[in-house]
Each structure stands twice: as structure tokens, then as C-alpha cells.
C-alpha positions as CSV (number, residue, x, y, z in Angstrom):
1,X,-30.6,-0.2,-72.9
2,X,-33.2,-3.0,-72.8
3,X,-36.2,-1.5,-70.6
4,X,-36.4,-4.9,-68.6
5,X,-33.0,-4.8,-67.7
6,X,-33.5,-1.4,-66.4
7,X,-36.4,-2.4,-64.3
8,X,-34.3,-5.3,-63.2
9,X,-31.9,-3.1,-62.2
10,X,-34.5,-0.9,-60.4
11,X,-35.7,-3.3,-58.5
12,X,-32.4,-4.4,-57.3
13,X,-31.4,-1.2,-56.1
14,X,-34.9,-0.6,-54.2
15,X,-34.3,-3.9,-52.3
16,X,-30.8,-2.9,-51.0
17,X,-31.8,0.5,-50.1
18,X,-34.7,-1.6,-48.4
19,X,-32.1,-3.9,-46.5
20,X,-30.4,-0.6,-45.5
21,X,-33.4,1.3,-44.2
22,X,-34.1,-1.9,-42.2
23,X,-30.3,-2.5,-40.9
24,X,-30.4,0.8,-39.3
25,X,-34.4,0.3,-37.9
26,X,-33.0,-2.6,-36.4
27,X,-29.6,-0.4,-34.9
28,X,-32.3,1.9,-33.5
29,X,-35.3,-0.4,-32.1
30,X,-33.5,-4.1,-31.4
31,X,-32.3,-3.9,-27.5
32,X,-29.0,-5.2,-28.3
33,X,-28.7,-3.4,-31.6
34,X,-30.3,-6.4,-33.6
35,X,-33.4,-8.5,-33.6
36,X,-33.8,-11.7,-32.9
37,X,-35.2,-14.2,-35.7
38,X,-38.4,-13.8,-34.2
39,X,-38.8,-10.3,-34.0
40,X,-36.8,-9.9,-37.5
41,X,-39.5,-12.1,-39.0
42,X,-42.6,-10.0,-37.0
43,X,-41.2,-6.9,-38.3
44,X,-40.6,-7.7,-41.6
45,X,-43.8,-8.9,-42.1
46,X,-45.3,-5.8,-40.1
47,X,-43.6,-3.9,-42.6
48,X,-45.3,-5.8,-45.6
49,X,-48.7,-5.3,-44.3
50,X,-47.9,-1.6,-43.8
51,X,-46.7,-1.0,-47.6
52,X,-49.5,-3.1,-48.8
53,X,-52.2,-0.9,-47.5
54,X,-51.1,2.0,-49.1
55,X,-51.4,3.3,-52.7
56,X,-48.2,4.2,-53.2
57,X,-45.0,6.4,-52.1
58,X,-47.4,9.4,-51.7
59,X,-49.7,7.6,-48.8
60,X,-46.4,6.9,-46.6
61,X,-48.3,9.7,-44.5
62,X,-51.1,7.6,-43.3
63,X,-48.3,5.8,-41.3
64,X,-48.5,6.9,-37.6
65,X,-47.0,6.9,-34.3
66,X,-49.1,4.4,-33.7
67,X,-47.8,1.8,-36.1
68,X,-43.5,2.7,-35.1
69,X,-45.1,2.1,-31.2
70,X,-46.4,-1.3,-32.9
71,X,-43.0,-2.0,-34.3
72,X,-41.1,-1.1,-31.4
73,X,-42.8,-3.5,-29.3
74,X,-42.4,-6.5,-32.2
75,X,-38.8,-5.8,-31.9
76,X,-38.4,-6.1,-28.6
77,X,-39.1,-9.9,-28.7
């Protein structure tokens, strides 16, 4: 199989296991079950600035209480 295609592929399937992970955040955090466009947006990009400070997979440690109490209040808006 072409290696690009395979990373295409890999890709894909890390962005809908992303979309899942963040369907059921949103079950679990939004009051009403689901966030509004504001606090969809804030914790999206939240979540950006959390992956971009790590190194990789094996940091996902260095993510703390601290940072779910930050998301928890975004998607409360």
C-alpha cells in the first residue's frame, strides 16, 4: 500500500476518534449535555493549546486537575 495513503488514512482515523473523545467530554461537562458555540470554540481551542505544549502521547501526564477544572469552567459558558 502507498505509505501516504496509509498516513492519510491515519490521520483520518485520529480525527474521528478525536471527535468522539470530545462528543462524550461535551455529554459529561456541557450543562445541558452540549456546549454552546462559544464554549465549543473555548474548549477546542483549550484543547489545542494543551496538546501543543506537550512532546508527545507520553507527556499526556503533565495534564492536571487543574487544566479539566479550567475546561469545566470554559464549558459552562
Amino acid at each position: 500500500m502507498d505509505k501516504n495513503l496509509e498516513l492519510l488514512r491515519t490521520v483520518v482515523i485520529a480525527k474521528l476518534v478525536y471527535w468522539d473523545a470530545l462528543g462524550e467530554l461535551e455529554k459529561r461537562l456541557a450543562p445541558d449535555g452540549e456546549f454552546s458555540d462559544r464554549a465549543n470554540n473555548d474548549v477546542i481551542d483549550e484543547i489545542a493549546t494543551l496538546a501543543s505544549a506537550l512532546h508527545g502521547p507520553h507527556d499526556v501526564g503533565a495534564i492536571t486537575q487543574e487544566h479539566l477544572s479550567e475546561i469545566e469552567e470554559l464549558a459552562r459558558q
